[in-house]
C-alpha positions in Angstrom: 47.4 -15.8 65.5 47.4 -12.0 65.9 46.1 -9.5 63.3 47.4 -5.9 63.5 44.2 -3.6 62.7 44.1 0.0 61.4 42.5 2.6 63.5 39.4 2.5 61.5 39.3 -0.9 61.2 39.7 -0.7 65.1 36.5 1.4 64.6 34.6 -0.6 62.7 34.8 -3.5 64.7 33.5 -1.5 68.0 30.7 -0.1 65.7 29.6 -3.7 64.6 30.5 -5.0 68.0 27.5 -2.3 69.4 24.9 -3.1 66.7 25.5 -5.9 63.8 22.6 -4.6 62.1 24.3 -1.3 60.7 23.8 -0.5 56.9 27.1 -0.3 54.9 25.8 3.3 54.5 25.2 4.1 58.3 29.1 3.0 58.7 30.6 4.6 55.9 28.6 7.9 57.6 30.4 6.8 60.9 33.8 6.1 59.9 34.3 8.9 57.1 34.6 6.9 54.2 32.6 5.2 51.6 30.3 2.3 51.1 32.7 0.4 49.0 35.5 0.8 51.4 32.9 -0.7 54.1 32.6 -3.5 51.8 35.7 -4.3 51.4 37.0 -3.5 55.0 34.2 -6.5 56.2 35.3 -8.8 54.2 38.9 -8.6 54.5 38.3 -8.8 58.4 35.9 -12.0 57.7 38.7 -13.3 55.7 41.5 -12.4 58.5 39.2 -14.2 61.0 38.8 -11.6 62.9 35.2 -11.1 62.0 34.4 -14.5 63.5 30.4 -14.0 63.0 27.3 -12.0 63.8 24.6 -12.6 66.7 21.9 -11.5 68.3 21.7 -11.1 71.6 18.3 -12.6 73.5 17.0 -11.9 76.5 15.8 -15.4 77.2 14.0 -14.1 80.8 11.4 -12.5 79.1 10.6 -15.5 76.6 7.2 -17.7 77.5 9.5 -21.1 77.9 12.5 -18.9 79.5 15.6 -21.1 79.3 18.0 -21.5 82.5 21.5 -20.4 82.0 24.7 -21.7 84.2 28.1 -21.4 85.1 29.5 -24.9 85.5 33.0 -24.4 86.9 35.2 -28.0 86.2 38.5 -29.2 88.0 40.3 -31.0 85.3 43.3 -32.9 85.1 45.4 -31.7 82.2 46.3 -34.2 79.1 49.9 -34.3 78.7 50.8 -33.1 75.5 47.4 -31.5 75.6 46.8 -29.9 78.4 43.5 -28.7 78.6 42.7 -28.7 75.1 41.0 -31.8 73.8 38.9 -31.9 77.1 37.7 -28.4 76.3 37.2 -29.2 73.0 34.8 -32.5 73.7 33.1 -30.0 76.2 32.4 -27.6 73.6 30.8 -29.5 71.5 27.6 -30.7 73.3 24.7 -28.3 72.3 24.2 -27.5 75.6 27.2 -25.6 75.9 27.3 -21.8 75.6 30.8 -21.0 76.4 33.8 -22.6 78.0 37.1 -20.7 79.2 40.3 -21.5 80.6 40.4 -19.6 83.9 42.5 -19.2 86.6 41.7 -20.1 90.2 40.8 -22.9 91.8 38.7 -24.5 89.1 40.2 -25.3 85.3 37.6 -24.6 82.8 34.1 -22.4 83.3 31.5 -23.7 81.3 28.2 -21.5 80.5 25.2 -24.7 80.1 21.8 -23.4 78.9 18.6 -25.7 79.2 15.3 -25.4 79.7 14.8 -26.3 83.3 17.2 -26.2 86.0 17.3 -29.7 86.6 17.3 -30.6 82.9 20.8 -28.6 82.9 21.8 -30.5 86.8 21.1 -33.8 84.7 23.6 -32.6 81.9 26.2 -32.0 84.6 25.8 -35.1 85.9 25.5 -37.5 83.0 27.3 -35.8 80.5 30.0 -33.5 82.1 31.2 -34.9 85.7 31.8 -38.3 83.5 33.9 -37.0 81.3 37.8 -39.0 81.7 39.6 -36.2 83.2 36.6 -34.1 84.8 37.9 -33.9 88.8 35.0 -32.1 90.4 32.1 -30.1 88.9 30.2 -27.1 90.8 27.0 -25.7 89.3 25.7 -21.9 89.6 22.9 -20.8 88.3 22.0 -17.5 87.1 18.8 -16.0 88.4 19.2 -12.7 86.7 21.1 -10.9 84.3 21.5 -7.6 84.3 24.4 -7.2 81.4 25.8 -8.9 79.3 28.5 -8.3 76.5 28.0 -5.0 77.2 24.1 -4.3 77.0 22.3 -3.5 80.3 18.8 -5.9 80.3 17.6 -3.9 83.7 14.4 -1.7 82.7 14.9 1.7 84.7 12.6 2.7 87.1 10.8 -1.0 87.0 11.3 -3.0 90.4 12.7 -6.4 88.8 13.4 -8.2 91.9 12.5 -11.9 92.5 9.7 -11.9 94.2 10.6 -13.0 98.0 7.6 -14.5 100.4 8.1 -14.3 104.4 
């Protein structure tokens, strides 16, 4: 389903997108209008689905008990009558799971895993996504450091962030 948006719903949604956390009054100030309109302009988007929820974004590297994050990319063969649906579907549904896409290329599905360790998620891939009916082939990337994501930057300037590298 498609929803046609005004212009300052158009707005809206990129000032929310930027910072959830904005008062009713901060975006009435923003968009020109008032708080009621706000109001009303949220939750007619909630209702529309459009507004599909709120986050927070983490930067789980700087955590004590950092979680490991990884693209699992997944050859599937397609379901007739479903193609790739119900297997992504059963995919997205194990906690693990981040995210899972339909992409193009040589691989079907890419699937973003978060664990704690990195062989705690290679023990998911194994046991719980390669043997999935349909699953072809699996290949596992993980990230070692993020540096944006949905549109924040996490690099500090002028702090050398590199992995440290020994001879």
């Amino acid at each position: 389903m498609s929803v046609t948006v005004s212009e300052v719903d158009h707005q809206f949604l990129k000032s929310i997108e930027g910072n959830a956390r904005l008062s009713d009054s901060q975006l009435a100030t923003m968009l020109g209008c008032d708080e009621e309109s706000v109001v009303e302009m949220r939750a007619r988007l909630e209702a529309l689905g459009v507004i599909a929820g709120y986050r927070t974004r983490i930067k789980w590297d700087v955590v004590t008990a950092p979680a490991v994050e990884s693209f699992i990319d997944l050859a599937v063969q397609p379901e007739r009558g479903y193609g790739y649906d119900r297997i992504a579907d059963r995919i997205r549904q194990f906690p693990e799971v981040v995210s899972v896409h339909l992409v193009t290329g040589s691989q079907d599905l890419r699937v973003v895993v978060r664990g704690q360790t990195m062989q705690e998620v290679a023990s998911f891939v194994a046991e719980r996504l390669a043997t999935i009916d349909g699953v072809r082939g699996t290949a596992t990337r993980f990230v070692l450091k993020c540096y944006k994501q949905e549109g924040d930057a996490f690099a500090r300037p002028g702090k050398d962030e590199r992995l440290a590298v020994a001879p």
